[in-house]
PQR file with spaces between the fields and no chain letter, atoms N, CA, C, O and H, PARSE charges and radii, in Angstrom:
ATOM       1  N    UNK     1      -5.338    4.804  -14.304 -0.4000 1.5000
ATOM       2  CA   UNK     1      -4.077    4.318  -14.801 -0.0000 2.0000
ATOM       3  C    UNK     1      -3.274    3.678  -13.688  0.5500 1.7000
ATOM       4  O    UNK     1      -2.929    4.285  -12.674 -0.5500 1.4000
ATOM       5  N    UNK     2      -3.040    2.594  -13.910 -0.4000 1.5000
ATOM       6  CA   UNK     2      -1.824    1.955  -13.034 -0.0000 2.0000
ATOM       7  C    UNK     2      -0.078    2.375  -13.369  0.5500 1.7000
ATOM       8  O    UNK     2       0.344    2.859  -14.420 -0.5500 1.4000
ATOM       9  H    UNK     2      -3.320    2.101  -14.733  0.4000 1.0000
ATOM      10  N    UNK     3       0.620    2.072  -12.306 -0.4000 1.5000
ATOM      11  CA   UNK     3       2.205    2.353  -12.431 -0.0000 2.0000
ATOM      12  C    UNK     3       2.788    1.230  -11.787  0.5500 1.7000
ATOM      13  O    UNK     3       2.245    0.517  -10.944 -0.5500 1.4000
ATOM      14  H    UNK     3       0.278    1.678  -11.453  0.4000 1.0000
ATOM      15  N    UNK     4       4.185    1.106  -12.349 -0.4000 1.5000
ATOM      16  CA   UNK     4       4.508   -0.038  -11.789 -0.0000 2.0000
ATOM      17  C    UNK     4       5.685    0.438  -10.776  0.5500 1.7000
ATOM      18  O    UNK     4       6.669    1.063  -11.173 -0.5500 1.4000
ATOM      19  H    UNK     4       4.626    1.685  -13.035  0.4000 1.0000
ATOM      20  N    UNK     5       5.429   -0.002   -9.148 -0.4000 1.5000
ATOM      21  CA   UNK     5       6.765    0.899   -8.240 -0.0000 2.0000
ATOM      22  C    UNK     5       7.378   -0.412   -7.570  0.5500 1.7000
ATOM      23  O    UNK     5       6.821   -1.484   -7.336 -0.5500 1.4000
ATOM      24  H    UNK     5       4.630   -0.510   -8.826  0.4000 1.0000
ATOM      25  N    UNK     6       8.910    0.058   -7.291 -0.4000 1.5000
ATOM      26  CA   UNK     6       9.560   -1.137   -6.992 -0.0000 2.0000
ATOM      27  C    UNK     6       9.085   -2.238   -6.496  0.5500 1.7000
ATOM      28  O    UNK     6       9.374   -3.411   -6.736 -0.5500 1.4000
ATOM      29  H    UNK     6       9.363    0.929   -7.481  0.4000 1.0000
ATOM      30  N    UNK     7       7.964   -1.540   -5.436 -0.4000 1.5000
ATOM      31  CA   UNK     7       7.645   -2.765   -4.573 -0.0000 2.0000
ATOM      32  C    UNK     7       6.398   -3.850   -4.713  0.5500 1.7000
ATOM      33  O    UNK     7       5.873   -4.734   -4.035 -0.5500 1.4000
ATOM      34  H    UNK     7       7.730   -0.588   -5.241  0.4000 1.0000
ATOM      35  N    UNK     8       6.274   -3.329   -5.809 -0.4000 1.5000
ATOM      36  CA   UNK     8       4.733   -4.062   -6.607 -0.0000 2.0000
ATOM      37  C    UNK     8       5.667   -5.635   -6.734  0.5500 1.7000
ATOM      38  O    UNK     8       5.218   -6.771   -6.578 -0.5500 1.4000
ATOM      39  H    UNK     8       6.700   -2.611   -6.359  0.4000 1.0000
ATOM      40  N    UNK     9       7.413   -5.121   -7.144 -0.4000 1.5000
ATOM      41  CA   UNK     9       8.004   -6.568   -7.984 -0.0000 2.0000
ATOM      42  C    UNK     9       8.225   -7.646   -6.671  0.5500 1.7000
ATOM      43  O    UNK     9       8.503   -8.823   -6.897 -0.5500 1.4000
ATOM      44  H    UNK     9       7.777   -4.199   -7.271  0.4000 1.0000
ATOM      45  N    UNK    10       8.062   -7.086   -5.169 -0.4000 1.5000
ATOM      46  CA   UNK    10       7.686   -8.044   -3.900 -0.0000 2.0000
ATOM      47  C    UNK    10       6.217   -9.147   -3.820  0.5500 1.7000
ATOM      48  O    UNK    10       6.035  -10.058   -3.012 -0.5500 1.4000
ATOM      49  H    UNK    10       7.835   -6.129   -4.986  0.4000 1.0000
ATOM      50  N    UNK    11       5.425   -8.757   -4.795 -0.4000 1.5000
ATOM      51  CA   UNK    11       4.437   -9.409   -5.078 -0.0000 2.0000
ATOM      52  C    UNK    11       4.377  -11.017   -4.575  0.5500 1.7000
ATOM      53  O    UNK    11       5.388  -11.717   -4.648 -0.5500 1.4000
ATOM      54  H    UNK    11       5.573   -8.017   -5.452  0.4000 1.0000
ATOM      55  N    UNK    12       3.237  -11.481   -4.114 -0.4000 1.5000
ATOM      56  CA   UNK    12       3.664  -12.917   -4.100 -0.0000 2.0000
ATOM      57  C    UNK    12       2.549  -13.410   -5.604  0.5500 1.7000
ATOM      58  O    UNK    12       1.556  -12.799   -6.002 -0.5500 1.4000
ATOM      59  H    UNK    12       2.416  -10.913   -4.055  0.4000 1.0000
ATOM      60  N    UNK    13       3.061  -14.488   -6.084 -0.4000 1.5000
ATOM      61  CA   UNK    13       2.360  -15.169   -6.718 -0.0000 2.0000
ATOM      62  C    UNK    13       0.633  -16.574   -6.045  0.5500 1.7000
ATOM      63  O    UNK    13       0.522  -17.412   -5.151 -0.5500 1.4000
ATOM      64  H    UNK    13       3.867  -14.984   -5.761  0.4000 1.0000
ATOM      65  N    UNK    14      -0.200  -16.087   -7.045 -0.4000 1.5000
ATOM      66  CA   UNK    14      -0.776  -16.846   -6.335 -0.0000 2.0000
ATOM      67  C    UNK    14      -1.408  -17.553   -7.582  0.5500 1.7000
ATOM      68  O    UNK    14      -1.223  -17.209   -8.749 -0.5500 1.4000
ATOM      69  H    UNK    14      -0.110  -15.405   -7.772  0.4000 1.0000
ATOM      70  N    UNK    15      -2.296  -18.749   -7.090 -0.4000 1.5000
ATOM      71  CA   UNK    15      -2.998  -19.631   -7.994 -0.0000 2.0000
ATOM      72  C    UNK    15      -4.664  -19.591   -8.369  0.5500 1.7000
ATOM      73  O    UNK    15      -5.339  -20.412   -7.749 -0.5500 1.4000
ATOM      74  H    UNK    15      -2.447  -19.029   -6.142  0.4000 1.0000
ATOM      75  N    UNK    16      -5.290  -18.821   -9.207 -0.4000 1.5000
ATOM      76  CA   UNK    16      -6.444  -18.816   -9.425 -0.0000 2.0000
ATOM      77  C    UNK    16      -6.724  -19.988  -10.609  0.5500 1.7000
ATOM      78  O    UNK    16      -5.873  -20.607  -11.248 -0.5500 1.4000
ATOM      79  H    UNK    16      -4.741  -18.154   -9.711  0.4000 1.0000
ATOM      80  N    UNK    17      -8.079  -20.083  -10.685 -0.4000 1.5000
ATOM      81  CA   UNK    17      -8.797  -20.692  -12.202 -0.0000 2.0000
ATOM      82  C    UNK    17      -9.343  -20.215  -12.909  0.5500 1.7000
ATOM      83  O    UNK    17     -10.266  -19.858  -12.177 -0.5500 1.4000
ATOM      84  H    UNK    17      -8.770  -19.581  -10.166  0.4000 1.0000
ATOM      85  N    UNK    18      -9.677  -19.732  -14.155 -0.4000 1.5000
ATOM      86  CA   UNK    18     -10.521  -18.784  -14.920 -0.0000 2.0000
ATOM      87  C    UNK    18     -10.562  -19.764  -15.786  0.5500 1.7000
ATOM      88  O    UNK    18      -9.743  -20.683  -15.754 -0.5500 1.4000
ATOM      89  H    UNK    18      -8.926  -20.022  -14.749  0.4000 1.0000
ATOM      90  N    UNK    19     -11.822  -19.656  -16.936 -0.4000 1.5000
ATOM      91  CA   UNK    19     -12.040  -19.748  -17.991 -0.0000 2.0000
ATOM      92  C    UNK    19     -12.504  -19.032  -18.750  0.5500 1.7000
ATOM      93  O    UNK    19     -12.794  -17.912  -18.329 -0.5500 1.4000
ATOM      94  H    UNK    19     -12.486  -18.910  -16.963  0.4000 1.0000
ATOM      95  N    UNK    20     -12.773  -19.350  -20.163 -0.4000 1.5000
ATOM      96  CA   UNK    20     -13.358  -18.292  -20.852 -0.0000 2.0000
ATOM      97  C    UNK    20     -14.855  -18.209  -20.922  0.5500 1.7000
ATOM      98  O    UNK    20     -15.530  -17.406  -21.566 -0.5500 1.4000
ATOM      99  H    UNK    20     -12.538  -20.260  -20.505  0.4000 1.0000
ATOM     100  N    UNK    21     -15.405  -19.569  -19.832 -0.4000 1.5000
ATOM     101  CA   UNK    21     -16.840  -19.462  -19.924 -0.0000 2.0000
ATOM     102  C    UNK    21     -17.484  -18.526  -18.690  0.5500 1.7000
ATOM     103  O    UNK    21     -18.582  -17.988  -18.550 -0.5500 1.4000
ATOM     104  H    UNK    21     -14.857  -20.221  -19.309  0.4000 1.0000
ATOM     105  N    UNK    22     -16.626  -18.571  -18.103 -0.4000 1.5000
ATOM     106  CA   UNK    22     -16.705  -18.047  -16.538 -0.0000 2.0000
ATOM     107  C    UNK    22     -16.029  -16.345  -17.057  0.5500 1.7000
ATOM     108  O    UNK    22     -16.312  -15.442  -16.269 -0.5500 1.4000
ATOM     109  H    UNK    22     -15.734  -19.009  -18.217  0.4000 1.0000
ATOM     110  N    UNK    23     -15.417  -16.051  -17.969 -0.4000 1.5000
ATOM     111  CA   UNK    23     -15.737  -14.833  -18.266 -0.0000 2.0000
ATOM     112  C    UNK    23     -16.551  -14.161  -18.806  0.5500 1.7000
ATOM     113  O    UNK    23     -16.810  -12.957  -18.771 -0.5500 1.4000
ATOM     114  H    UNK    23     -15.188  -16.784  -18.609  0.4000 1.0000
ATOM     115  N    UNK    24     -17.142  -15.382  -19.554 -0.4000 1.5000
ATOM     116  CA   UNK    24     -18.296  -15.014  -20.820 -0.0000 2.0000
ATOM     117  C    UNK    24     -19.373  -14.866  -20.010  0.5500 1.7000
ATOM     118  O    UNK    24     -20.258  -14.141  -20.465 -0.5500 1.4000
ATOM     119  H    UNK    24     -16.932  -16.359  -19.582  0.4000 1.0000
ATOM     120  N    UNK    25     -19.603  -15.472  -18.653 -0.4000 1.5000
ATOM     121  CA   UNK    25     -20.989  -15.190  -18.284 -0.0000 2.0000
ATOM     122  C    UNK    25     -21.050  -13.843  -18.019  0.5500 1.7000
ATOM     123  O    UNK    25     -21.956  -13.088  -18.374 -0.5500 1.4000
ATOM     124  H    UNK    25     -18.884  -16.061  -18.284  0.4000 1.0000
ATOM     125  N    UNK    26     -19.541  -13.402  -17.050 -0.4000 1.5000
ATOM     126  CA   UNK    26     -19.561  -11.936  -15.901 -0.0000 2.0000
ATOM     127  C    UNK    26     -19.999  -10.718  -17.434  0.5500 1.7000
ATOM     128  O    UNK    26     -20.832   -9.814  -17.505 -0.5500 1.4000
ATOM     129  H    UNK    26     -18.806  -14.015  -16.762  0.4000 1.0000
ATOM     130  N    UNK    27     -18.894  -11.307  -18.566 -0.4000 1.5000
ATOM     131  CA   UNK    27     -19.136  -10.320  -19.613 -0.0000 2.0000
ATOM     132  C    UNK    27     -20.606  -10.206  -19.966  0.5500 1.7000
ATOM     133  O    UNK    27     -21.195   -9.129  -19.878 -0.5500 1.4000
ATOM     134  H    UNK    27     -18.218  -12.041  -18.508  0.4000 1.0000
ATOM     135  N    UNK    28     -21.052  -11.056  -20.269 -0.4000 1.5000
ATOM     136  CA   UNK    28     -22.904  -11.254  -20.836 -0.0000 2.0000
ATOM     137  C    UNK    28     -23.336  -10.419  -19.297  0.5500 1.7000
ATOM     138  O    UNK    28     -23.068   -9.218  -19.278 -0.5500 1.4000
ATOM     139  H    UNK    28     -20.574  -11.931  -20.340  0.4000 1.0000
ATOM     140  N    UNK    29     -23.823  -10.869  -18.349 -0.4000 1.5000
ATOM     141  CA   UNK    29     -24.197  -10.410  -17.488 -0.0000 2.0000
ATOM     142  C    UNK    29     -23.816   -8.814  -17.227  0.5500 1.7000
ATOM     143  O    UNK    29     -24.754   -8.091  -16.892 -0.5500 1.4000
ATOM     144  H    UNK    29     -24.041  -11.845  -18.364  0.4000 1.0000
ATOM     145  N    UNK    30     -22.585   -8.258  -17.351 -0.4000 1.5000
ATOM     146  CA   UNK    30     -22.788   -6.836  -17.498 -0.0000 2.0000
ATOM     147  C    UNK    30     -22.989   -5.928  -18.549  0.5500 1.7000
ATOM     148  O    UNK    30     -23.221   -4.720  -18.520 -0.5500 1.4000
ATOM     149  H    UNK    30     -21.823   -8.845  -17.623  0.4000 1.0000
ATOM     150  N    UNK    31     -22.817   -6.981  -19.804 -0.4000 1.5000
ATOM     151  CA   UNK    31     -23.057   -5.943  -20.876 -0.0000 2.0000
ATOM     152  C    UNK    31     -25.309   -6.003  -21.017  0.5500 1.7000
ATOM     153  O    UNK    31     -26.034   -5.222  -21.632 -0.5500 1.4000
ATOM     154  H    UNK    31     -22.628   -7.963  -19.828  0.4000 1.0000
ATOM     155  N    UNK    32     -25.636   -7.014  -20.324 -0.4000 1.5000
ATOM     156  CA   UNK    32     -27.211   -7.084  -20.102 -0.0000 2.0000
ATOM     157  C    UNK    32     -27.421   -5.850  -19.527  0.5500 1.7000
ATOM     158  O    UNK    32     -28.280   -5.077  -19.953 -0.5500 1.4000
ATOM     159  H    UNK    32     -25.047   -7.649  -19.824  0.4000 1.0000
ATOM     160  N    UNK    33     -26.525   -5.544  -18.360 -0.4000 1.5000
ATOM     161  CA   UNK    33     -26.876   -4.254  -17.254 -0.0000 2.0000
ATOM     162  C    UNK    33     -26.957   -3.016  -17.992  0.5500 1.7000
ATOM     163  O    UNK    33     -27.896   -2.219  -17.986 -0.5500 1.4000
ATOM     164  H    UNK    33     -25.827   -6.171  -18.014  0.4000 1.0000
ATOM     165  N    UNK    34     -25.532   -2.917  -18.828 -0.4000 1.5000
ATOM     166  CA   UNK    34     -25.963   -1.772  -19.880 -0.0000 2.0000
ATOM     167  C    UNK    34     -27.016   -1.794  -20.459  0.5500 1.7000
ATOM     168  O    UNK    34     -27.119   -0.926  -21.326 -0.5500 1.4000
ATOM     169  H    UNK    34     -24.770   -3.564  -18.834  0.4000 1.0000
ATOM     170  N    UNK    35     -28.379   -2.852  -20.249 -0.4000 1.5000
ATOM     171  CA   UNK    35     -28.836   -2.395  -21.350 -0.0000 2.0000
ATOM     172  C    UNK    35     -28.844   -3.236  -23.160  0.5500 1.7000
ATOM     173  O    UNK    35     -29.563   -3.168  -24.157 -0.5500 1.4000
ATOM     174  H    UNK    35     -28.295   -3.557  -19.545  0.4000 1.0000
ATOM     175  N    UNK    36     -27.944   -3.767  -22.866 -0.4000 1.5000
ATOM     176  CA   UNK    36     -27.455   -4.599  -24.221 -0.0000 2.0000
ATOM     177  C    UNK    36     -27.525   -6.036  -24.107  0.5500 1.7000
ATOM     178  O    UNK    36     -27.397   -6.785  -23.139 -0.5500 1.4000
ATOM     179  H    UNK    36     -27.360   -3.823  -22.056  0.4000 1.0000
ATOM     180  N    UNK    37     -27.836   -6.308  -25.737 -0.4000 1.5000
ATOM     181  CA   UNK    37     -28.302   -7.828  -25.482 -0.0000 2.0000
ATOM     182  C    UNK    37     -27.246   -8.919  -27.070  0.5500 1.7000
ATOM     183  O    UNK    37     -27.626   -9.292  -28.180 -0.5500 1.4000
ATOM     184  H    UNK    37     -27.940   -5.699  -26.523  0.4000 1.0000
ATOM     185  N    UNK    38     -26.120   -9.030  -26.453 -0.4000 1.5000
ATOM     186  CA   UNK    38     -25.060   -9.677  -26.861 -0.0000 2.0000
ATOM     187  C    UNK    38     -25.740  -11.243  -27.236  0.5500 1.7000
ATOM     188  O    UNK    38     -26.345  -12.019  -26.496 -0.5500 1.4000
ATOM     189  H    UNK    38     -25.811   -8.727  -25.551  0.4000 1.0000
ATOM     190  N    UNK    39     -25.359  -11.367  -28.758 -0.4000 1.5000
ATOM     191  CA   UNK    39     -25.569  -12.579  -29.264 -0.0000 2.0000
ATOM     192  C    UNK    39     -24.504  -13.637  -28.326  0.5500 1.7000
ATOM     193  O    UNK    39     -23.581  -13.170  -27.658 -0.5500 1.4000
ATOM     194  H    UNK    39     -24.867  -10.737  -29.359  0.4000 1.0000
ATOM     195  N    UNK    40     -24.766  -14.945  -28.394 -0.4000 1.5000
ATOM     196  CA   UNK    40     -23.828  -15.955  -27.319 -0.0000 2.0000
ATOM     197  C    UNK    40     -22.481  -15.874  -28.053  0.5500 1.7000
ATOM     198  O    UNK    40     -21.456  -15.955  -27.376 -0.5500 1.4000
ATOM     199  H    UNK    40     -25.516  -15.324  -28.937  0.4000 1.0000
ATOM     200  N    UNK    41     -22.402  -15.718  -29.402 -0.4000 1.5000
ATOM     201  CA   UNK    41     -21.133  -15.680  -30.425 -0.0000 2.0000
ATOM     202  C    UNK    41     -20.298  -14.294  -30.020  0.5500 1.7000
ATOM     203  O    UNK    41     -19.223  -14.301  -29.420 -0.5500 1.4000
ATOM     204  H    UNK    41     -23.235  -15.652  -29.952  0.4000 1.0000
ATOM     205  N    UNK    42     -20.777  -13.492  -30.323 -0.4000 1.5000
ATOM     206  CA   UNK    42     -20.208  -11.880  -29.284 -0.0000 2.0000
ATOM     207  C    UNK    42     -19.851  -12.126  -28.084  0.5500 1.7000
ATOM     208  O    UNK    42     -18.888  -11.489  -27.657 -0.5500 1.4000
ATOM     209  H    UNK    42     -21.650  -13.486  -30.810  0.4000 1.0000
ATOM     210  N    UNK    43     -20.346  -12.858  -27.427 -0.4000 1.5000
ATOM     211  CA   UNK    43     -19.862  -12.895  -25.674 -0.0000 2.0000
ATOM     212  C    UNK    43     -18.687  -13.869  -25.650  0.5500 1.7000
ATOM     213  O    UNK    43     -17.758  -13.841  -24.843 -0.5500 1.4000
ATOM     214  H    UNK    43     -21.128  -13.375  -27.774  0.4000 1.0000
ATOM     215  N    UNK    44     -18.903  -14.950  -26.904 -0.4000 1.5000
ATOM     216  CA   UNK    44     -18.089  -15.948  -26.721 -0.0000 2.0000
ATOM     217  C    UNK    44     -16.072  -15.788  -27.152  0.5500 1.7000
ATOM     218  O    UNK    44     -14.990  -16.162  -26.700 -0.5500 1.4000
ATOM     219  H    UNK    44     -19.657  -14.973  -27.560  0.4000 1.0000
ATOM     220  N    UNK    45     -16.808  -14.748  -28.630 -0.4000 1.5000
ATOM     221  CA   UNK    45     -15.281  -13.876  -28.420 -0.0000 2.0000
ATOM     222  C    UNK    45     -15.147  -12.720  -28.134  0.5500 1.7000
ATOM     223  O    UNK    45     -14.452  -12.021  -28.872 -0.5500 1.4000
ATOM     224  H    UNK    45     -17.688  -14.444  -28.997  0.4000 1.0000
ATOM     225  N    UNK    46     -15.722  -12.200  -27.064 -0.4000 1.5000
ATOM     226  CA   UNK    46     -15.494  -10.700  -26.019 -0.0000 2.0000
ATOM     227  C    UNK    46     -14.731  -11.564  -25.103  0.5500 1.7000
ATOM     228  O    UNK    46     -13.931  -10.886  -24.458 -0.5500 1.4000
ATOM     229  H    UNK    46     -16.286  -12.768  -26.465  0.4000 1.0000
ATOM     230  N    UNK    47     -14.696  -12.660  -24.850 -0.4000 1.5000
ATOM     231  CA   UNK    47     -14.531  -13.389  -23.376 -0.0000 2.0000
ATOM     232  C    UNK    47     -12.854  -13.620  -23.982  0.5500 1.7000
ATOM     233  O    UNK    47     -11.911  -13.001  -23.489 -0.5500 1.4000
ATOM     234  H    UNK    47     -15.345  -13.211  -25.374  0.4000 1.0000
ATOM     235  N    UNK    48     -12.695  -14.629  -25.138 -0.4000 1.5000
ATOM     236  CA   UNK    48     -11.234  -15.174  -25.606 -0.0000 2.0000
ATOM     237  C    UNK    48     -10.405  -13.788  -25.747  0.5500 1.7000
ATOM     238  O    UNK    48      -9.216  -13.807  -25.428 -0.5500 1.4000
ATOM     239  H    UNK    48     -13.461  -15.132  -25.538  0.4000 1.0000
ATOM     240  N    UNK    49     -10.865  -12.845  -26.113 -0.4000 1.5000
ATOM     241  CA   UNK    49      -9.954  -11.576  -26.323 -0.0000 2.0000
ATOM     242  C    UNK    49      -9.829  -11.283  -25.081  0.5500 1.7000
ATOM     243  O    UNK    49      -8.654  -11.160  -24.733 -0.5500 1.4000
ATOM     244  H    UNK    49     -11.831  -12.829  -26.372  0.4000 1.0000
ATOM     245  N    UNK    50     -10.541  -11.138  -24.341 -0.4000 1.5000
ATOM     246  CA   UNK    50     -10.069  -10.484  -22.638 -0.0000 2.0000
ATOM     247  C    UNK    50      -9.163  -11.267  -22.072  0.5500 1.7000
ATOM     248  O    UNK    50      -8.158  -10.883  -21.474 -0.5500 1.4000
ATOM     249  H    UNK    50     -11.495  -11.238  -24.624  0.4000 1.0000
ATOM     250  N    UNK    51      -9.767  -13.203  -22.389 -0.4000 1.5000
ATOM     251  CA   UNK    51      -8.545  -14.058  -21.813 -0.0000 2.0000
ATOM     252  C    UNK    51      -7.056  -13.813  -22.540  0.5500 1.7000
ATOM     253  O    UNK    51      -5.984  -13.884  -21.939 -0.5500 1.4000
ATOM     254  H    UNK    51     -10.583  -13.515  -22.874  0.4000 1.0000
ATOM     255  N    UNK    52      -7.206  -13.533  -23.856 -0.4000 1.5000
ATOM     256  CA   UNK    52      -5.962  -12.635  -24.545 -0.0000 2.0000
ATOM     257  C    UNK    52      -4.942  -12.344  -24.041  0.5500 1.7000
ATOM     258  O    UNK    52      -3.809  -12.817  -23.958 -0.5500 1.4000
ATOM     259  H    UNK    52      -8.076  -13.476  -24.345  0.4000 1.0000
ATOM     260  N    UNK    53      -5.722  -11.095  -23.545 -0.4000 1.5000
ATOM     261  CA   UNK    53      -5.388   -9.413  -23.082 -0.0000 2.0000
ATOM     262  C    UNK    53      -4.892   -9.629  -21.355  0.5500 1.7000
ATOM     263  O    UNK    53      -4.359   -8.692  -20.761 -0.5500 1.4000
ATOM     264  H    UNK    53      -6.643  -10.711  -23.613  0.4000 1.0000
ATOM     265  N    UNK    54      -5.101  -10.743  -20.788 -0.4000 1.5000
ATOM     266  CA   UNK    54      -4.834  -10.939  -19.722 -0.0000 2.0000
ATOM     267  C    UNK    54      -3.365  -11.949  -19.188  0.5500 1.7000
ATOM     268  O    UNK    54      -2.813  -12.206  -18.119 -0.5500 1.4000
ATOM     269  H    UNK    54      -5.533  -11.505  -21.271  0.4000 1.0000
ATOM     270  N    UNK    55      -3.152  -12.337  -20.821 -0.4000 1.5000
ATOM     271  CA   UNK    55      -2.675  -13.619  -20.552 -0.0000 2.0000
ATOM     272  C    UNK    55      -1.157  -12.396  -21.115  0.5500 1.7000
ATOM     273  O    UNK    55      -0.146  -12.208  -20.438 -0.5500 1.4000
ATOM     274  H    UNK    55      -3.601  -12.128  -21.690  0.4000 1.0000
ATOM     275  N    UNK    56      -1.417  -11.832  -22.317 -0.4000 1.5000
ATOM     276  CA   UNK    56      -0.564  -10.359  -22.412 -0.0000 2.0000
ATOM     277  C    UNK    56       0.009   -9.808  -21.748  0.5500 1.7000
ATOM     278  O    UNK    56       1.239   -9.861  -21.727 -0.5500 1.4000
ATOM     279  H    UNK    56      -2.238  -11.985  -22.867  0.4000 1.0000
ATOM     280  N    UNK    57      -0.808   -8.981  -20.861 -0.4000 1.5000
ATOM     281  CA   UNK    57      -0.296   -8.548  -20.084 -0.0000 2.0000
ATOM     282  C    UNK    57       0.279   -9.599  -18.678  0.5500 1.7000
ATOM     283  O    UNK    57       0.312   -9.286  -17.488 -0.5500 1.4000
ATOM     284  H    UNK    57      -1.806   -8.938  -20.878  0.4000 1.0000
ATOM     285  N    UNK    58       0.565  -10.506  -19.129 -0.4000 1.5000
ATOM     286  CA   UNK    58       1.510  -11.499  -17.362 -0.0000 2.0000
ATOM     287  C    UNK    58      -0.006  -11.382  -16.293  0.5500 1.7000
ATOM     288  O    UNK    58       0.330  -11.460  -15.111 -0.5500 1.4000
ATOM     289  H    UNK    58       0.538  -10.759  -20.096  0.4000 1.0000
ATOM     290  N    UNK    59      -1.211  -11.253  -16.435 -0.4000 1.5000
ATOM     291  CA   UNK    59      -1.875  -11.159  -15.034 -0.0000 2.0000
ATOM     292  C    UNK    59      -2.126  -13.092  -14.767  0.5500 1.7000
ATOM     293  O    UNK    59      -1.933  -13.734  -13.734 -0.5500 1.4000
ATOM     294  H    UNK    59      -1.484  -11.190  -17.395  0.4000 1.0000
ATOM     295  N    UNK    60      -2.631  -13.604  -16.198 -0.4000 1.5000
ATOM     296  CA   UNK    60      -2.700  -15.305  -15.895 -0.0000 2.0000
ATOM     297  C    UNK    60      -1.462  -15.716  -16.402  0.5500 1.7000
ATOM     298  O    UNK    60      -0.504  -15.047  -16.789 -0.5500 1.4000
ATOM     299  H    UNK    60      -2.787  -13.083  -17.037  0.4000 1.0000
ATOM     300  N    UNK    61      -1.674  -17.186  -16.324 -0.4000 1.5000
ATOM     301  CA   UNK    61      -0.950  -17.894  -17.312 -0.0000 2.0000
ATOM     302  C    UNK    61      -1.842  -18.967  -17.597  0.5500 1.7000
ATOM     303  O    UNK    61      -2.535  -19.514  -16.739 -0.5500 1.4000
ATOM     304  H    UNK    61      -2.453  -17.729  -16.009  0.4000 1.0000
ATOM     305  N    UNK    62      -1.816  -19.368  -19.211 -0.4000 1.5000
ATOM     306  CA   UNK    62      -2.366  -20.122  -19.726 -0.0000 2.0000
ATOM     307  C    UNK    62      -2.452  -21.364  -19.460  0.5500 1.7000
ATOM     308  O    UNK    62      -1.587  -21.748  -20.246 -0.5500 1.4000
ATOM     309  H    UNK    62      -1.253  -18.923  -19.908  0.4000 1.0000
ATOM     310  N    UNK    63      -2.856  -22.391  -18.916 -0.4000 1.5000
ATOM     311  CA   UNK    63      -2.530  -23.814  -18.684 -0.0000 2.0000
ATOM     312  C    UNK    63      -2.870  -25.096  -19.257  0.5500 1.7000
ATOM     313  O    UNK    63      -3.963  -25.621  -19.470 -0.5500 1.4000
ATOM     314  H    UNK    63      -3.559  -22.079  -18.277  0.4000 1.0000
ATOM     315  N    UNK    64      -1.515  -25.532  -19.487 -0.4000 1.5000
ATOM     316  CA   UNK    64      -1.754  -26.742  -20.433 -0.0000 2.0000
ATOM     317  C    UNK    64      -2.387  -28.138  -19.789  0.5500 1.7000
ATOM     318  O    UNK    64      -2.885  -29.025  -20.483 -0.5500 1.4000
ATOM     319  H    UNK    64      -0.627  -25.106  -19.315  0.4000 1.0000
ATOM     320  N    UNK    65      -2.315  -28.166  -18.797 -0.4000 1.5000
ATOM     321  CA   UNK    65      -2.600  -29.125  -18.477 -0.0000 2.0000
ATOM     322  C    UNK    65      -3.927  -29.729  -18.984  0.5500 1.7000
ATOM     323  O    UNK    65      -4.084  -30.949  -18.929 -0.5500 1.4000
ATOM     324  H    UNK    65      -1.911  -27.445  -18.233  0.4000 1.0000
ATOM     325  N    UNK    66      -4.844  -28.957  -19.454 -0.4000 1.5000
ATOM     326  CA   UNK    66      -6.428  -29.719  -19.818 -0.0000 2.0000
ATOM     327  C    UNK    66      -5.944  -30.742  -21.067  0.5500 1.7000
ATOM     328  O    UNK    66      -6.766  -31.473  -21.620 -0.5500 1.4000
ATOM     329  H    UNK    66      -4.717  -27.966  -19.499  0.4000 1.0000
C-alpha cells in the first residue's frame, strides 16, 4: 500500500511516452510467464484499462497531440 506524505507533493514532474501497445506487449509477455496464453483481443483491452487506471489515478496524462 502506498500513502501520500507532505513531501511526495515536492515531486518534480517529468515527461515519459507510453502507449497502449507498449503496454500490451509488457502485459502479454507477463501474463505468458504465468503460464497463460491471452488472446491479442484480451491483451488489447487489459492494456486500455490499465492506460485507464493510470490516467485515473494522475500517474500519466493523456495526449492529444497525435
Amino acid at each position: 500500500m502506498s500513502s501520500h506524505r507532505e513531501e511526495d507533493a515536492e515531486m518534480k514532474e517529468i515527461e515519459i511516452t507510453m502507449d497502449t501497445g507498449e503496454i500490451g506487449e509488457f502485459v502479454y509477455n507477463r501474463l505468458v510467464e504465468e503460464g497463460m496464453a491471452p488472446s491479442a483481443n484480451e491483451v488489447e483491452m487489459l492494456s486500455h484499462i490499465f492506460f485507464d487506471f493510470l490516467i485515473e489515478k494522475s500517474v500519466i496524462r493523456e495526449n492529444d497531440d497525435e
